[in-house]
N, C-alpha and C positions, 0 to 999 in steps of 0.2 A: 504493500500500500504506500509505501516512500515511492514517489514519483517525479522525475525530473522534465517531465513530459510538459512543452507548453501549449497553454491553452489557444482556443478562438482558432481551429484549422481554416482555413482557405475557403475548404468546401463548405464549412459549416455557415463560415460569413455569405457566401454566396447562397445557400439555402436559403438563408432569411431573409436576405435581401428579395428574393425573388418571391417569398410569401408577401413578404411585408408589400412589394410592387402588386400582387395581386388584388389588395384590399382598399387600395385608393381608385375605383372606377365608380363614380358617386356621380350622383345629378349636379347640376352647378346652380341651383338654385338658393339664392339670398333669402334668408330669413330675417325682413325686419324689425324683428322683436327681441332681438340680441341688439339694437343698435342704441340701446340706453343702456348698457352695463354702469352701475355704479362706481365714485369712484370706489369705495369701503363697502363691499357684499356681505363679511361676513369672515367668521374663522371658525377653524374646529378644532377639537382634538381627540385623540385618540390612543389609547392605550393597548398593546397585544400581550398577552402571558397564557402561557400554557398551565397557570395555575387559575384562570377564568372557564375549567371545562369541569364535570364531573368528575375527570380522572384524575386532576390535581397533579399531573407530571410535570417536572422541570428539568425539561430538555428538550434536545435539537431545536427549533422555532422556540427561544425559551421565553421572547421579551424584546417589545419594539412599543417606540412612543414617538408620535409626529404631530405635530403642530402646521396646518394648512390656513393660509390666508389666501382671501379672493377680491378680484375687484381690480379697477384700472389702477389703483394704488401699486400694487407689486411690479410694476411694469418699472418705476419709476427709482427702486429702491437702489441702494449702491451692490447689494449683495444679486440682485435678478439678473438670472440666465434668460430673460425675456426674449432679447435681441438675438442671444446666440441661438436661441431655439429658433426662431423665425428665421433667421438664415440658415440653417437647418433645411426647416421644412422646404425651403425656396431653391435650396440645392437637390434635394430630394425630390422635388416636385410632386411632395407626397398632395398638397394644396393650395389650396391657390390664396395665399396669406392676406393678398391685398384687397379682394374684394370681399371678402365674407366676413360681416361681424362677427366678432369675438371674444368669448369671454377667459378671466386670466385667474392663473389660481399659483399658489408659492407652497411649498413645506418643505420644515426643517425637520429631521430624523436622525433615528438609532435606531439598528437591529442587531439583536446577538444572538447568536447559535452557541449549545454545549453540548455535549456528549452526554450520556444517560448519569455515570460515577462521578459527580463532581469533589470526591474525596479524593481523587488519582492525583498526583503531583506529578507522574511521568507522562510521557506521551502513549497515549490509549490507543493503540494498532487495531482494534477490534469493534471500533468506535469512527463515530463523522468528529472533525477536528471542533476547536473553538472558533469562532468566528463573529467579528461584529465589524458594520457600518455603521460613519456618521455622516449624514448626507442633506445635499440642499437640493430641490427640484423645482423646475416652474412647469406648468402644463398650459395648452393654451386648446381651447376647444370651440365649434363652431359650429349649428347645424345648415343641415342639406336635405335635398328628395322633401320639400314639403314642411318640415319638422319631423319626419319618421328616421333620421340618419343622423348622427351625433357624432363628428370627428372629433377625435383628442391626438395631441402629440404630446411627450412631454420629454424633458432631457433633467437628469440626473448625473449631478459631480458629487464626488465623495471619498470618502479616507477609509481605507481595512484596515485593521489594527490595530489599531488605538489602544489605548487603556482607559477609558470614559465605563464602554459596556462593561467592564472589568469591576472596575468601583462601584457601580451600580447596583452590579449584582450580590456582591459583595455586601455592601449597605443591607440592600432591602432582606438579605439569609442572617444577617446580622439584626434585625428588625424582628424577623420571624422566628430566631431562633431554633434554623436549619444551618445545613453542615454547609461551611463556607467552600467555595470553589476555590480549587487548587493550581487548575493546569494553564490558564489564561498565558500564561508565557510561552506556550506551545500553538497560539492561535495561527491561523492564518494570516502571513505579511505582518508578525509583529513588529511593533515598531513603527506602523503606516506605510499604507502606498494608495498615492492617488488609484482614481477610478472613475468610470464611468458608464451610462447608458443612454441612451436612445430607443423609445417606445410608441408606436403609433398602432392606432385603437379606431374600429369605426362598430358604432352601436346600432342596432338596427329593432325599430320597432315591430312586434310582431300580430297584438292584440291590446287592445286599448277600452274596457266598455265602457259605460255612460254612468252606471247604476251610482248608487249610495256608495256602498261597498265595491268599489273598484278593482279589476282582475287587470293586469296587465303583467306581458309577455315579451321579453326584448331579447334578443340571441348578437354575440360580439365576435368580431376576429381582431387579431394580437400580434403583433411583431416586435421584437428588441432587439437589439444588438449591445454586447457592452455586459457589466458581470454578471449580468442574465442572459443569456442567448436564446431565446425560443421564438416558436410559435402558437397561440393558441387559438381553441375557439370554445363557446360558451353559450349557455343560455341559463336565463334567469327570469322569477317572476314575485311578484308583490300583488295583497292582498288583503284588502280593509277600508281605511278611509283617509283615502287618500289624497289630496289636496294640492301635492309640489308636480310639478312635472316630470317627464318617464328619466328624461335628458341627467335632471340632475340627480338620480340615483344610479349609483355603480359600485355594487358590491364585486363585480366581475373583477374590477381592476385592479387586483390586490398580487404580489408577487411575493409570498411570505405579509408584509408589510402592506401598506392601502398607499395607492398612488395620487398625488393632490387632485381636486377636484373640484370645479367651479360651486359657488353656495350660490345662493336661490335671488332672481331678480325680484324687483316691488312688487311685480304683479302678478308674482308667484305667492305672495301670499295674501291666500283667499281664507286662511281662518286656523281656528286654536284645537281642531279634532283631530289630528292626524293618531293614528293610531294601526299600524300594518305589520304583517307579519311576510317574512318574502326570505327566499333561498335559492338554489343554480346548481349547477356540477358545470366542469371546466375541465376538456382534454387539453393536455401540455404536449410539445415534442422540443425539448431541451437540448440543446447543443453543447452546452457550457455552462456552470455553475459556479463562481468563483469561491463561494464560500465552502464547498466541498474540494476544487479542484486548485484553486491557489490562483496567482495570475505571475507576473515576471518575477517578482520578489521571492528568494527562495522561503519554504514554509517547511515545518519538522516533518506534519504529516499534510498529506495533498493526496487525490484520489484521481487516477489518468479516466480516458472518456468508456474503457473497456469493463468499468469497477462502478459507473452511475448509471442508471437506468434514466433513458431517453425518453418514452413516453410517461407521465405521470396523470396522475386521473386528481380531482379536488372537489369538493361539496360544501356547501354553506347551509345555516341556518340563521335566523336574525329576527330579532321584532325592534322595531322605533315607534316611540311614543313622543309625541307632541306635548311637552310641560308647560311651556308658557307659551305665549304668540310668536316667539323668536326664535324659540330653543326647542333642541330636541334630541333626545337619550336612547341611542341604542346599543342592545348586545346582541352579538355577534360570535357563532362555534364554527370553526371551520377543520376539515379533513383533508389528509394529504395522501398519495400513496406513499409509500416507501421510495428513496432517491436513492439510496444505496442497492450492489448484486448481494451482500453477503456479509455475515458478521453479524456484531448484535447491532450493529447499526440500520441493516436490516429490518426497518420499523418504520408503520405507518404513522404520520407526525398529526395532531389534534394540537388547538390553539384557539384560544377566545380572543375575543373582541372588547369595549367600552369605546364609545364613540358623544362626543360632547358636540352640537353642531349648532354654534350662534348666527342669528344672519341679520340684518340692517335693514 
């Protein structure tokens, strides 16, 4: 399982590339009711812990926390990747940036991966390594086809390594008075190493009804390039009473972690009952994994592409309630296959959610 093998092959880059090209053939039609985006939408946050499931595990996927802000404000910020991502998309020709109103969304994050034994001081061979990011992302999203098609792009920079996830975790088993984690020095790219990705997204409405209680059905396709390498595609549905539009919910978008996500325009909000219950499953085909497989930086332990299973399967469950006129509290249980061929690592990953979403 010591592998000096490096990541992101040729072919793999050109696989996705060539999915990702598949997904941008959309209507070119303007929607002008994105063309009053706010400057200040709104913010969220969002907490992940594999100790928000019944099974109360603390591992692999063990702990991620992002803070997302939306609205023409992030465009403007000294830290937004705004610009770089629009030159992005305009190199890519994934969209056409100039003409379509658009709405803009910003988050700051943390992910950390551990292995099952967090009492092990050594390096765990029989185990996925340690692993965490800290990262910034801007998304920038616009719909098409009518309002039944929702593009997102979003670009993500960020640091492996660290010692942030480290103290954190650390902290909060020293809070709980659980056995403190030992092997963080064996993570992935200790020390830090830049990183990055690039992700485009188009959502596609499927069913929509009228009633009280509202059913709606929207199915997504995925592409990234960068410490996630994949491609996927998705369906998801919600259910209850439901009041925001289809556009601005996306549980799909989640890659471990929740990707930023525009919050809700004025005329989005028609009232104080929201109250829905909504879930999905998501086929993966994974190229690359950086927090299993390493990136340039040498890593203790790193896993080559013959030792991670390429396809992965995913499910969610969720309910959000509407607390006040602005705010709104959801949890969130998600399932993973297994990303490991073998060992105890070898194990399908469960992880919860808590979601805070304020909007203006």
């Amino acid at each position: 399982m010591f592998s000096r093998q490096r990541p992101l092959p040729v072919a793999a880059i050109l696989l996705v590339c060539a999915l990702v090209a598949r997904f941008t053939h959309a209507e070119e039609t303007v929607i002008p009711s994105l063309a009053g985006e706010p400057y200040d939408s709104g913010w969220s946050l969002q907490m992940d812990n594999d100790l928000l499931t019944p099974k109360n595990h603390d591992r692999d996927y063990t702990g991620g926390l992002a803070v997302t802000f939306a609205g023409k404000r992030v465009q403007q910020w000294p830290i937004s990747l705004d610009s770089t991502l629009k030159k992005f998309n305009r190199w890519l020709k994934v969209t056409d940036v100039d003409r379509r109103p658009t709405l803009h969304s910003m988050q700051i994050g943390l992910a950390a991966f551990a292995p099952q034994d967090l009492t092990r001081s050594d390096v765990n061979m029989d185990d996925r390594p340690y692993a965490s990011l800290v990262y910034l992302a801007n998304s920038r999203q616009s719909l098409e086809d009518s309002g039944r098609t929702a593009i997102q792009s979003t670009l993500t920079v960020g640091i492996l390594g660290t010692h942030i996830a480290k103290t954190l975790q650390k902290e909060i088993h020293k809070l709980t008075k659980s056995d403190s984690p030992q092997g963080w020095k064996h993570q992935i790219a200790n020390g830090g190493e830049p990183t990055l990705r690039y992700t485009y997204a188009s959502q596609h409405l499927l069913v929509s009804t009228d009633d009280r209680f509202r059913f709606e059905v929207k199915y997504s396709n995925e592409g990234s390039l960068g410490f996630l390498t994949e491609a996927n595609t998705s369906i998801s549905a919600r259910w209850g009473l439901i009041k925001t539009p289809w556009w601005s919910f996306a549980p799909d978008r989640a890659e471990y972690f929740s990707q930023p996500s525009a919050s809700l325009l004025k005329a989005s909000l028609l009232g104080t009952s929201e109250f829905y219950i909504w879930t999905g499953a998501k086929l993966r085909a994974r190229a690359y994994n950086a927090f299993l497989q390493g990136q340039f930086r040498e890593s203790e332990l790193r896993y080559d592409w013959l030792e991670v299973r390429p396809v992965l399967a995913e499910a969610w469950l969720g309910v959000t309630k509407q607390v006040t006129p602005h705010t709104r509290l959801s949890w969130i249980i998600r399932y993973q296959s297994s990303e490991l061929r073998r060992g105890n690592g070898d194990r399908d990953l469960v992880w919860g959610s808590v979601l805070l979403n304020r909007d203006f």
